[in-house]
C-alpha positions in Angstrom: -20.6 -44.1 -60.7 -18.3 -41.5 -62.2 -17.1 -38.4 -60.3 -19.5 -36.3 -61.9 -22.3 -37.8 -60.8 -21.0 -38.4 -57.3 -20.3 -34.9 -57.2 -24.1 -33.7 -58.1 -25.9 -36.5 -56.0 -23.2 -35.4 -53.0 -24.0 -31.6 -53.7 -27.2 -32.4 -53.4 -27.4 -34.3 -50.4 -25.6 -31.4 -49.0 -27.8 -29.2 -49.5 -31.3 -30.9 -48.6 -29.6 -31.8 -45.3 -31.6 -29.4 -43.2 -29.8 -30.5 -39.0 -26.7 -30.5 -38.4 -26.4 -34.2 -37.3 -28.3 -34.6 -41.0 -25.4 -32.9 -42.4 -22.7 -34.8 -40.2 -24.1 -37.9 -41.8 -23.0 -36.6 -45.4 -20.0 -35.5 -44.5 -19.4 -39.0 -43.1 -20.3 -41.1 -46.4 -18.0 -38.6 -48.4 -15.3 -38.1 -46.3 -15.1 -40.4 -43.4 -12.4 -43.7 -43.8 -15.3 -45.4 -45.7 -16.6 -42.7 -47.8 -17.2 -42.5 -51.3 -14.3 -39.6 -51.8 -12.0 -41.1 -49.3 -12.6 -44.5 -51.9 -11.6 -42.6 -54.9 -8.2 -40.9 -53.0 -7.3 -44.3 -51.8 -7.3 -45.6 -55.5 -4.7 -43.3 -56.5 -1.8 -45.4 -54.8 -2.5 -47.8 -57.6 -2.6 -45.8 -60.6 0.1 -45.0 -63.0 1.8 -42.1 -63.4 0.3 -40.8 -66.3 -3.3 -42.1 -64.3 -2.5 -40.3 -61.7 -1.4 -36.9 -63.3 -4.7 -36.7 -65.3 -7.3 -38.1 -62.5 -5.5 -36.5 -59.5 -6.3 -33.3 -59.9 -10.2 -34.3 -60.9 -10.4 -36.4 -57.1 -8.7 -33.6 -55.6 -11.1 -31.4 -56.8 -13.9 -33.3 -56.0 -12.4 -33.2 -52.2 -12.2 -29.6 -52.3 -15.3 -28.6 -53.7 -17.3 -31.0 -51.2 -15.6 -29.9 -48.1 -16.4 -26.3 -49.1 -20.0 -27.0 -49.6 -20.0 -28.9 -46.6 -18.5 -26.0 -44.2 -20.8 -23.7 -46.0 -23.7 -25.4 -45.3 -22.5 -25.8 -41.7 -21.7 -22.1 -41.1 -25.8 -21.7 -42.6 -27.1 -24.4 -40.0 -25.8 -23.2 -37.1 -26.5 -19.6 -38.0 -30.3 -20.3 -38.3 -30.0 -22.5 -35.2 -29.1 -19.6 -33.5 -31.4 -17.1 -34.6 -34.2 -19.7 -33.5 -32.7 -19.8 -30.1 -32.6 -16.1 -29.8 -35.9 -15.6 -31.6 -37.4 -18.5 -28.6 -35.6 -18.3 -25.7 -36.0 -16.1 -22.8 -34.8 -15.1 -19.8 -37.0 -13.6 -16.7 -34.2 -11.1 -15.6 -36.7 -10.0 -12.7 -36.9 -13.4 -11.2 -35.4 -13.5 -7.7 -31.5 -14.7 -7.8 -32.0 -16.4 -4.2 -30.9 -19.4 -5.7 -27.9 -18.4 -8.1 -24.5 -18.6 -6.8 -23.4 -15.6 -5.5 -20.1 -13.3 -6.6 -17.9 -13.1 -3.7 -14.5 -10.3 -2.9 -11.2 -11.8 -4.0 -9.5 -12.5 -1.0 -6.6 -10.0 -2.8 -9.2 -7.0 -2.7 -10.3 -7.6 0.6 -6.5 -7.4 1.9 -6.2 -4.8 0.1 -9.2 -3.0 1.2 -8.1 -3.9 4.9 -4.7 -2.3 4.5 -5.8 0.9 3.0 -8.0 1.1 6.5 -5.3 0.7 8.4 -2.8 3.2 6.8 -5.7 5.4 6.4 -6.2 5.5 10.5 -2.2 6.2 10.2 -3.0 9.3 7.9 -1.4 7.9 4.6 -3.0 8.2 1.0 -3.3 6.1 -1.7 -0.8 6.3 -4.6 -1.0 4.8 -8.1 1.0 5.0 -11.0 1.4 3.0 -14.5 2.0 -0.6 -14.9 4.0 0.1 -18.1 7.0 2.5 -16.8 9.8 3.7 -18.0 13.5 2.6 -17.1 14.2 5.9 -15.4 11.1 5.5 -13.0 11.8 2.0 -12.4 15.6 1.8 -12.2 17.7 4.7 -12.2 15.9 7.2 -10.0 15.9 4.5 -7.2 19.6 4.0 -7.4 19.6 0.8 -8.9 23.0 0.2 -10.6 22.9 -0.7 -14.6 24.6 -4.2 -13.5 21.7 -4.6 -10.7 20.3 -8.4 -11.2 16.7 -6.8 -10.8 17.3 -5.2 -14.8 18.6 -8.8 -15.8 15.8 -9.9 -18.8 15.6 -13.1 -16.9 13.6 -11.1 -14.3 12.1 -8.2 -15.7 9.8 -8.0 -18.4 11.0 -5.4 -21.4 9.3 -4.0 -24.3 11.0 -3.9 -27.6 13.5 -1.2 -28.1 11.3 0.7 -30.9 8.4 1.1 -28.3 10.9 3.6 -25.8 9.9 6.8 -25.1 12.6 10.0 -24.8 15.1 7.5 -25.4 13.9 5.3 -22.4 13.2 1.7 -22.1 10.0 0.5 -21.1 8.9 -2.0 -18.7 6.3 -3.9 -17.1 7.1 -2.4 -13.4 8.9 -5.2 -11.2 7.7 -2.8 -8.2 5.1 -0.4 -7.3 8.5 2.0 -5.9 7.8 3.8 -9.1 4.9 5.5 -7.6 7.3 6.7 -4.7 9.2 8.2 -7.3 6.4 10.1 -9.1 4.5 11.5 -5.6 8.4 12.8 -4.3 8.6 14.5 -8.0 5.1 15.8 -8.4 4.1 17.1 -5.0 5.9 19.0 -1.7 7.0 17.0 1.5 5.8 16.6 3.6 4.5 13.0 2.2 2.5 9.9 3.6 1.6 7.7 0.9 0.7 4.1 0.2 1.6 2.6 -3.8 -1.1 -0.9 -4.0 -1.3 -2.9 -7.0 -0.1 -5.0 -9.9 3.7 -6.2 -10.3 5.2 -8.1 -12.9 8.4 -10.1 -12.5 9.7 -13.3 -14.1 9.0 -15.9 -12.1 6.4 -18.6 -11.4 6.3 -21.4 -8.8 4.5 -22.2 -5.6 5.3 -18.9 -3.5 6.1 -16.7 -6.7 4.0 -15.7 -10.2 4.4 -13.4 -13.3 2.2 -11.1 -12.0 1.2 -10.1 -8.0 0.4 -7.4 -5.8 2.4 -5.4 -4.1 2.0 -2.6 -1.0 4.7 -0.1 -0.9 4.7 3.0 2.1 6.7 6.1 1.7 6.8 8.9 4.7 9.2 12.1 3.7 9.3 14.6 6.7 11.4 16.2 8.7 13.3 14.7 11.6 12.3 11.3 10.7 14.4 8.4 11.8 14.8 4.3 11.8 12.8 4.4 15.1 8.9 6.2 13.3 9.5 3.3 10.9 9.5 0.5 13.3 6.6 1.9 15.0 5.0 2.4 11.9 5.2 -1.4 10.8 4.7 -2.7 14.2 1.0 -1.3 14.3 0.3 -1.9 10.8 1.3 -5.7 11.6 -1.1 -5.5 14.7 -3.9 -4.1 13.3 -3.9 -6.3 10.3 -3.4 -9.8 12.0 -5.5 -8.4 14.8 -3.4 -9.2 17.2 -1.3 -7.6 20.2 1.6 -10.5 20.4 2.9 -9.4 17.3 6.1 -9.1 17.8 9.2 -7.7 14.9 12.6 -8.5 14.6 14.6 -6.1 12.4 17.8 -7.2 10.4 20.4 -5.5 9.0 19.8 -6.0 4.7 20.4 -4.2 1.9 18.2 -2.1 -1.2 19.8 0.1 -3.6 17.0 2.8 -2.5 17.3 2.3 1.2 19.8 2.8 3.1 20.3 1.6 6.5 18.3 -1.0 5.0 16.2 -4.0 7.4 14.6 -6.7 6.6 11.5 -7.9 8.5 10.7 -10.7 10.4 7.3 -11.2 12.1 7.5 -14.0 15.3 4.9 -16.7 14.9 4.1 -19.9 17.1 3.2 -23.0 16.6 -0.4 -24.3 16.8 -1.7 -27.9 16.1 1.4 -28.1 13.7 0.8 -24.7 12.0 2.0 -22.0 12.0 0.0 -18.8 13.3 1.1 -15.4 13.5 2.3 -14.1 17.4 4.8 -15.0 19.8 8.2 -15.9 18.9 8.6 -19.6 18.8 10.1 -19.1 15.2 10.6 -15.9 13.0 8.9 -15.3 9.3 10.3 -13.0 7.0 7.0 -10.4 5.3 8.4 -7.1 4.6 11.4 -5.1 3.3 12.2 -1.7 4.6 14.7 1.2 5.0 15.6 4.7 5.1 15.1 6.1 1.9 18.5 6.8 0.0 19.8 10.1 0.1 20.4 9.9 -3.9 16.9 8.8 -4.7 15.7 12.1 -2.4 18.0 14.2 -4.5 17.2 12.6 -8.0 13.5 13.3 -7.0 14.4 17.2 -6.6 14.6 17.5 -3.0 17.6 18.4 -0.2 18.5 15.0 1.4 19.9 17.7 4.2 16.2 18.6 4.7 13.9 16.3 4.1 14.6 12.5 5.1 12.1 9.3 5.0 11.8 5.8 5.2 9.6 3.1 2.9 8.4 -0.6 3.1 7.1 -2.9 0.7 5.5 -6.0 0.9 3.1 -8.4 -1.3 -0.3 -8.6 -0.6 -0.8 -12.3 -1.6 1.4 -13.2 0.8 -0.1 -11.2 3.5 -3.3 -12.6 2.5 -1.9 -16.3 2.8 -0.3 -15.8 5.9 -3.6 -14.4 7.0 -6.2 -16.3 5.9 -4.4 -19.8 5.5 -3.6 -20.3 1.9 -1.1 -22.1 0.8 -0.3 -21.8 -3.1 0.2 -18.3 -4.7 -0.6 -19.9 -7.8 -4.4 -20.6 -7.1 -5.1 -17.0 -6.6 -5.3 -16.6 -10.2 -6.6 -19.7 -11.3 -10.1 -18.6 -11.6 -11.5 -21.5 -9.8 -14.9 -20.5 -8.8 -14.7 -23.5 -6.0 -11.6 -21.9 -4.6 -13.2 -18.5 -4.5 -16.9 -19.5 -2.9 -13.8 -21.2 0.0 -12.1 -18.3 0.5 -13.7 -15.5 -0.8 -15.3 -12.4 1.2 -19.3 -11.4 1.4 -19.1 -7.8 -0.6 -21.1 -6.1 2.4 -17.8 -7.1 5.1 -16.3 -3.9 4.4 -13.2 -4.1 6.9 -12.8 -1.0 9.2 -11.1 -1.1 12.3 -13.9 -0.5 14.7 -15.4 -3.9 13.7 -12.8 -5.4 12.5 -10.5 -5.7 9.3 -10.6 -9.6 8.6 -14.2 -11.5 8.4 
C-alpha cells in the first residue's frame, strides 16, 4: 500500500470513528509500536541517504497530518460527550444532604475564633493589615537593624526590585507586627489590639512551614509596666487551655522591638507519656513578649516619655497543636479531608467563654 492510500483509508477511519475507545483503536494501528506509520518510520534506518532525504519528509508528514486529525477528532468526541452528559444528567439539589459528608471548622479558625473570645472579654480589638508590606512596615519601623538575620533572603520572602513602592521593598510579611505599626500610626493611644493571620517565612519541616498563623497583642497606655503584661498572658493562657494550673515562667530574651524583652515558657506535666498543659514537671516555650521599644513608639509618632506598652506574639498552629494534640504542622495544610473530619470543629460550636472555648 503506498502512503497515499494509507493516508486516505487512515483519514477515513478517523473520522467514521464515532467513541473514543473507537478512536483509540486507530490511533493504535497508526501509531502504536505495531502500527502501520510507526512501520514506515522504522524503515528509514535502512534507506540511503538520498532515500531518506526524498521519502523522509513524505513519512513525516504522514505522522503529522495523522496525529492532528487524530487530536482533532478527540477534542470533537469528548466535547459532544460532554454536552450529552450535561444535556442528561441531573442533580436533585433539594434532596436532603443527611447523608453527604459534612464541611467541618479548621481546627486554625476555631483557635482563632477562641482567641479573639478571649481578648475580647480582655477589651482588645482585632487588627488586620496586608500580607504584601513594605520594608519600612516590616523592618525598619520595628527597629530591626539592616544586618538583622530576619531580612536575610534565606528567610524572608522578597518581591523583585521593580515591584517597590516609594522606593521601598516589598515583602510577604514574616510577622503580623506590621499591624502594630499601622494601628500606633493611624489612631490615638490609648490602644488594645489583637493582629491574627497569615505569615510567610522560609522554612518548612515538621514544626515550621512557608506560610502560618500568627497572633500578635499590642496594649499602649499610660503607666503600663512588665507586671499588666504578665497578667495579661497568664489569663489568656488560662482561659484558652481551660485550665487554672497554668503556670508561666518568664526569661530574660531579646527582640529588636521589645525591650526588656521575655520569652515565655508555659509548665506542663506528664500524663500517660504525654505531655499536657499544667503543673510544672517540665517547661514549654509558646510565646514571645516585651516592652515595646522606645524607638518603634517614637518612629510611630508618639512620646516614648508618655505613652509606653508591651506586645506578644505567638503562632496559632502551635497553640492549636499543643491544644488539641497534633503533632505535624505540616498536615494542617495538606487538605486531607480524613485529617479534617479527625480534627475538625462542628460550625455551630461557636467558643465563648461561658460554655466554653474548646469543643
Amino acid at each position: 500500500m503506498d502512503i497515499e492510500t494509507l493516508q486516505t483509508d487512515l483519514m477515513a477511519a478517523i473520522g467514521s470513528a464515532d467513541t473514543l475507545e473507537a478512536l483509540e483503536a486507530v490511533r493504535v494501528s497508526a501509531l502504536g509500536k505495531q502500527g502501520s506509520v510507526s512501520a514506515l518510520l522504522k524503515t528509514m534506518g535502512g534507506m540511503s541517504p538520498e532515500e531518506r532525504q526524498t521519502q523522509g519528509p513524505i513519512i513525516n508528514g504522514l505522522r503529522e497530518s495523522i496525529t492532528t486529525a487524530l487530536t482533532a477528532k478527540k477534542a470533537d468526541l469528548e466535547t459532544a460527550e460532554l454536552n450529552r452528559r450535561l444535556a442528561t444528567e441531573r442533580v436533585d439539589m433539594t434532596l436532603p444532604a443527611s447523608d453527604v459528608p459534612r464541611g467541618t471548622v479548621h481546627p486554625v479558625s476555631q483557635v482563632m475564633d477562641e482567641l479573639a473570645e478571649i481578648f475580647a472579654d480582655m477589651g482588645f480589638a482585632v487588627a488586620e493589615g496586608p500580607e504584601i508590606e513594605d520594608d519600612w512596615h516590616n523592618f525598619t519601623a520595628l527597629n530591626i537593624p539592616e544586618t538583622h538575620p530576619a531580612r536575610a533572603m534565606h528567610d524572608t520572602f522578597y518581591f523583585p526590585d521593580d515591584m517597590a513602592r516609594d522606593g521601598q521593598k516589598m515583602v510577604l510579611r514574616t510577622h503580623t507586627s506590621p499591624v502594630q505599626i499601622r494601628t500606633m500610626t493611624s489612631q490615638e493611644p490609648p490602644i488594645r489590639i489583637i493582629a491574627p493571620g497569615r505569615v510567610y517565612r522560609s522554612d518548612s519541616d515538621a514544626t515550621h512551614t512557608p506560610m502560618f498563623h500568627q497572633i500578635e497583642g499590642l496594649v499602649i497606655d499610660k503607666g503600663i509596666h512588665l507586671g499588666h503584661l504578665k497578667w495579661t498572658l497568664e489569663t489568656f493562657l488560662k482561659a484558652y487551655f481551660e485550665r487554672e494550673d497554668v503556670v508561666l515562667r518568664l526569661r530574660p530574651s531579646y527582640f529588636p522591638f521589645t525591650e526588656p524583652s521575655v520569652e515565655v515558657d508555659v509548665g506542663y506535666s506528664v500524663i500517660n507519656g504525654k505531655r499536657v498543659i499544667g503543673g510544672a514537671e517540665g517547661w514549654m516555650e509558646v510565646l514571645g513578649s516585651g516592652m515595646v521599644h522606645r524607638k518603634v513608639i517614637e518612629a510611630c509618632g508618639l512620646d516614648p516619655d508618655v505613652w509606653q506598652g508591651f506586645a506578644f506574639g505567638t503562632g496559632v498552629d502551635r497553640l492549636a497543636m499543643l491544644k488539641y494534640g497534633m503533632d505535624d504542622l505540616r498536615a494542617f495544610f495538606d487538605g486531607d479531608n480524613r485529617w479534617l473530619q479527625h480534627y475538625g470543629f462542628n460550625a455551630l460550636d461557636v467558643p465563648t467563654l461561658s460554655g466554653g472555648v474548646g469543643a
